[in-house]
Every structure is written in C-alpha cells, then in structure tokens.
N, C-alpha and C positions, 0 to 999 in steps of 0.2 A: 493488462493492468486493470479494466474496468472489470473484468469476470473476476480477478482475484478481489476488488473494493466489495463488488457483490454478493460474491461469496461470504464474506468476512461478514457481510452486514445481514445477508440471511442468518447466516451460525449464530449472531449476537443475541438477530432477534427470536431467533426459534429456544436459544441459550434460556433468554428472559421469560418466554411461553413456559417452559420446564417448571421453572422456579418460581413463578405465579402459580402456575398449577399449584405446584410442591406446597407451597405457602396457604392456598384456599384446603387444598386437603388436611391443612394441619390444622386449621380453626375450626373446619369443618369436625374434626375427630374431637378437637376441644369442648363447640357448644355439644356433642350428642354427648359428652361423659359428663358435662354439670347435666343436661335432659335426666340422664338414666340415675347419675346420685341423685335429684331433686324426688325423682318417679319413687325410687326405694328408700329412704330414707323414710315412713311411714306405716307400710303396708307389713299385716299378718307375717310370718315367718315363712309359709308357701308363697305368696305372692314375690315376697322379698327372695325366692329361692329361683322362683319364674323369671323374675325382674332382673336377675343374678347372670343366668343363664342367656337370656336375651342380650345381655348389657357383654357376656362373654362371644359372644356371635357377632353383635356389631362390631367389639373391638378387632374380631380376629377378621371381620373384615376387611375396616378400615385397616389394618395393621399389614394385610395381603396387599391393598392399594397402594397405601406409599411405600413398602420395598420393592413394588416393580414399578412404580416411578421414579424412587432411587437408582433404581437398575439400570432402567429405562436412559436416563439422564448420564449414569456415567456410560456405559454405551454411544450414546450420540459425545461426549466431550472427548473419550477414544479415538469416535470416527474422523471429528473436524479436526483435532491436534493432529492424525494421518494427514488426512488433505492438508492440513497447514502446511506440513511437513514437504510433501510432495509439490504444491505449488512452488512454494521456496524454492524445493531443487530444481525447479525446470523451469524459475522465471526467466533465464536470460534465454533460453532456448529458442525463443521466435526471433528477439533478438538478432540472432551468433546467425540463423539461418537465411533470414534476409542479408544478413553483410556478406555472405561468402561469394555471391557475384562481381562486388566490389574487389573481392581480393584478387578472384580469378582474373580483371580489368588489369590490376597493378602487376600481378606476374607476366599478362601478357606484354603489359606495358616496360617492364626490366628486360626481356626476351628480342624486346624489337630498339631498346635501346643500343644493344651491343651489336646489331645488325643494320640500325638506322645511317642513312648517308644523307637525308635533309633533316636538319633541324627542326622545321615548319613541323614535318611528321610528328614526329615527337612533341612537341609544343601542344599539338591538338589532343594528343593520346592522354597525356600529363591533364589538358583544360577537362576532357571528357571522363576524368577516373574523379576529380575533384567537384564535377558538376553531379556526378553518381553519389557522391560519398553525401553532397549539402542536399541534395533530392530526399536520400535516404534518413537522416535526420533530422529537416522536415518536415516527413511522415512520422516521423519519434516525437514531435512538437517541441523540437530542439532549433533555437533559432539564436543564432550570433545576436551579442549586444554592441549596441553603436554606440562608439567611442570618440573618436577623432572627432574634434572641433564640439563637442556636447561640454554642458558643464560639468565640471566634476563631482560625482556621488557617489559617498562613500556605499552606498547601497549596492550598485553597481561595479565601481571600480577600485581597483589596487594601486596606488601612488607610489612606483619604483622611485622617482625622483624628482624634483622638482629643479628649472630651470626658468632661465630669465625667458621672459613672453617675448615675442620677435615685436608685439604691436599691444595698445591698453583692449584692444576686445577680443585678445588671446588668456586675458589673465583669469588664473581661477577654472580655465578649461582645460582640455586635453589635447593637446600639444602631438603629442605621439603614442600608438599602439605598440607593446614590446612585445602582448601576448593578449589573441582575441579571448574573449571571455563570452561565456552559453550559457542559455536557461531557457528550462525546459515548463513551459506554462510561465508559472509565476515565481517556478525557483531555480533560484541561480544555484548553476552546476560547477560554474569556475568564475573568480571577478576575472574581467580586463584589466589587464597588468599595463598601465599606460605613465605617461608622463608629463607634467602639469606645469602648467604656466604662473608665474608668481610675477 
C-alpha cells in the first residue's frame, strides 16, 4: 500500500515537472517572437529577410522542442495509466497470499474435527486458527474496536436497539456487542453493531 501512495505521488510530481517545463517552453517561445518582431520591424528589406529567416530557424526550433515534450509527456501519462492499471490488479495479491496459511490451519482444523474424540483438541485448534487469523490482521493494521461497557459513539458504533440500563452508569453505553466492528489506522472498515442502554 505505501509503494502504491509512492508511486502515485512520484507520477504526480514528475506529471507537474512535464507541465512546468511545458509551460516555461511556451513563454519561452512567446518573449523570442515579440524579440524577433521588435528586431524586424525596422531594418532595410535584406536585414528584414536575414531577420526572417533567423526568426524561421528559432521558430522551427522551438516548435521541434515542444512536440517532443508533447510527446514526451503523453508517453509518460501511457506509461503511469499502465502501472496504474497493473497495481489495481494485483493489489489484493499479497493480501490473498499471506491468508492462505490460515485457510490451510482451518481445513486442517474441519479434518481433525470429524476424527476428534476430546474436545479439549479441538478447542485449541479452533483458539490457534483465530489467534492466526487476529495476528494476521494485525500486521494489516486492522484492530477490533472496543465496545462493551464504552460510551456510545456514533463515530464508532451502530445502535441495533436500545434497552432499559440494568444500573444509571450503564445508560447512554454499550450494553451489548451483536457484531465487532474494525478499523484499519484511522478508518473504520465496519461500525460495532451493539446495544445501548437508555
């Protein structure tokens, strides 16, 4: 995710380089053509033919320079719209690749249930696929939000329903969790679907 931020904010600024250029080359081409009418607009009809001809040389240089930094520029907006393109496709891919250990945990885990004769077994297999699963998210900067007994913020959570407080420094909190709620940094991925005290 930070190589794609990266990315994005080279292309922008190297985008903005292009177009500054672009922009000095075009004033640039502007003050030499007042230069060259100011230079000819006086001089003998050979000078003014010399003058002509020079003033035809600058133009078709400058005029060389900015088509191939036209060029230049849609070229690189080609290139980054590809990589755009490609990032996109392959953003869940580290993703998908880290979780597939996990999945491999829970097959083995369905495998040994229909084979299991203590409980206990199972218990742990079940605690050690869910302690995988909150490890791996985690490391995604995906962290449950705490609900139960906090006050209630619309910020945070979803009000399924509201129910008498069992006590007065229950009211206005959260009572019950029906559905934890995630956020990843500083955005919420899902509210907590809980239940409030009135």
């Amino acid at each position: 995710m930070a190589k794609k931020a990266k990315k994005e904010k080279d292309a922008k600024e190297t985008e903005n380089e292009v177009i500054n250029e672009n922009q000095n080359i075009t004033e640039q081409i502007s003050e030499e053509n007042q230069e060259i009418t100011e230079d000819i607009s006086e001089p003998a009809e050979t000078e003014k033919k010399e003058q002509k001809d020079d003033f035809e040389i600058k133009y078709n240089e400058l005029n060389d320079k900015y088509l191939r930094l036209v060029a230049e520029y849609d070229n690189y907006r080609k290139r980054t719209l590809k990589e755009r393109m490609e990032l996109m496709k392959n953003a869940g891919e580290d993703i998908l690749v880290n979780f597939l250990p996990i999945l491999d945990n829970i097959e083995r885990a369905r495998r040994s249930v229909d084979e299991a004769k203590e409980i206990e077994a199972v218990k742990e297999g079940i605690n050690l696929i869910h302690k995988n699963i909150f490890d791996f998210l985690s490391q995604k900067g995906i962290k449950e939000i705490d609900a139960k007994g906090e006050v209630f913020d619309t910020d945070l959570h979803e009000a399924i329903t509201k129910i008498p407080a069992p006590d007065e420094t229950m009211k206005g909190k959260v009572i019950d969790v029906i559905e934890k709620g995630y956020k990843m940094k500083d955005k919420i991925l899902r509210y907590s679907k809980v239940v409030v005290g009135e």
